[in-house]
C-alpha positions in Angstrom: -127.6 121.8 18.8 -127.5 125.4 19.9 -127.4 125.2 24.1 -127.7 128.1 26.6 -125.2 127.9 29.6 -127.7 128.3 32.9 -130.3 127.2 31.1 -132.3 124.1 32.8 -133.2 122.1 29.8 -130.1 122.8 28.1 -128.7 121.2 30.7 -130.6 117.9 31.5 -128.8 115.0 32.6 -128.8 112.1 29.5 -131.0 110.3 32.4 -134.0 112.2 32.8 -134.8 111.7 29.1 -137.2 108.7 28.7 -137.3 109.1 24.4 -135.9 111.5 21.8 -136.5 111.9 17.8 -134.2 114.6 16.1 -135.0 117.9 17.5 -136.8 117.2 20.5 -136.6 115.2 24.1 -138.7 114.0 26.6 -138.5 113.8 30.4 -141.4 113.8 32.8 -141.8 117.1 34.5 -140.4 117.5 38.0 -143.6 119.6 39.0 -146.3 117.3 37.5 -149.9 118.0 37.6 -150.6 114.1 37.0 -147.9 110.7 37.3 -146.4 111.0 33.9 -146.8 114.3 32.9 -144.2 115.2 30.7 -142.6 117.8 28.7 -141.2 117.8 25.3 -138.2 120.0 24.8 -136.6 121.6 21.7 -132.9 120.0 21.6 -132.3 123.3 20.0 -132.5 126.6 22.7 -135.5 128.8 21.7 -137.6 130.5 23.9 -141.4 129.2 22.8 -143.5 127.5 19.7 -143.2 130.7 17.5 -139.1 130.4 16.9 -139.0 126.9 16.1 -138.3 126.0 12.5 -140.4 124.6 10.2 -138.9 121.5 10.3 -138.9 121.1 14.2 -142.8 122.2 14.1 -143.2 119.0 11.9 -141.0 116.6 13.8 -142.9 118.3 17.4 -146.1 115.7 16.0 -143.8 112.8 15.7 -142.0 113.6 19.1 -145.7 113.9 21.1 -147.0 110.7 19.7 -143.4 109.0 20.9 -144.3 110.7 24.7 -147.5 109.6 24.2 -147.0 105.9 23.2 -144.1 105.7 26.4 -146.5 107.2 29.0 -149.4 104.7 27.2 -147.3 101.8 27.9 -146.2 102.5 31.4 -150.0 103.4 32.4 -153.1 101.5 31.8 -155.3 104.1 33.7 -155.0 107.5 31.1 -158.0 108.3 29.6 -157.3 111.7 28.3 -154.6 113.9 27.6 -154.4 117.7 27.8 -151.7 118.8 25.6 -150.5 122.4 26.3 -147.5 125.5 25.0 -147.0 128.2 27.1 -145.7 131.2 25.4 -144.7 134.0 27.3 -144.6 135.1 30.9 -148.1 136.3 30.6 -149.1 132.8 29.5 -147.5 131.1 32.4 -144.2 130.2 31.2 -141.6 129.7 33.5 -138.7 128.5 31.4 -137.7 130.3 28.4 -137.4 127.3 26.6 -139.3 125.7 24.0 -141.4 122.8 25.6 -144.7 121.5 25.2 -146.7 119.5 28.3 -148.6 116.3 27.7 -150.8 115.9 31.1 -152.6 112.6 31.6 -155.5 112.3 33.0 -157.9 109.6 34.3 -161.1 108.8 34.7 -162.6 111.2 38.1 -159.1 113.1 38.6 -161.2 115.8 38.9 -164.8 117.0 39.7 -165.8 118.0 36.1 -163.4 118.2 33.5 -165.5 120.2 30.8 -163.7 123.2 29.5 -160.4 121.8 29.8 -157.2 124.2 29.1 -159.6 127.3 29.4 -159.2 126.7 33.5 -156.2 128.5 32.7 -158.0 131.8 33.4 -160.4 131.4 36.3 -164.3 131.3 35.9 -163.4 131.0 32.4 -163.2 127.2 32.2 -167.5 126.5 32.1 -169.0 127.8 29.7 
């Protein structure tokens, strides 16, 4: 797969990655917002969601539900899931590689979850 020298992901260690499927990986984030968030990353190096192929958009489903059904087994106490791309500086992302968050979440890990990914822009998250 196509690799970036200097670029983070590119470069994970084989033991931060909990599952894999054909194009993607997934490690739990080093910056999480809950235990077990974790990121799905294109094996391939493309900056965000709109240069993936075709085929890696279809095998992205299949690599979520894997995160999903590890972080399921390891935790009892998820609830809910946010699931979130960032694309683009202006849209928070940091790495300029393709990855997607899946954030558990649990019952009261916040006041009032209503609105949830629209708290990316403040006073926009209640509507």
């Amino acid at each position: 797969m196509e690799k970036e020298v200097g670029c983070v992901f590119c470069e994970l260690p084989s033991d931060r990655i909990l599952c894999a499927n054909e194009y993607f990986l997934v490690v739990e984030d080093i910056y999480p917002v809950t235990k077990h968030h974790c990121l799905i990353i294109s094996k391939r190096h493309v900056q965000n969601y709109f240069d993936l192929s075709q085929a890696e958009k279809v095998s992205l489903t299949e690599a979520l539900e894997l995160a999903k059904d590890y972080v399921d087994k390891k935790d009892k106490s998820i609830t809910g899931y946010n699931v979130g791309i960032n694309v683009g500086r202006d849209a928070g992302q940091t790495v300029m590689h393709f990855h997607q968050h899946l954030i558990p979440r649990r019952t009261s890990d916040t006041d009032d979850p209503a609105g949830g990914v629209r708290g990316v822009i403040p006073g926009k998250q209640k509507y």
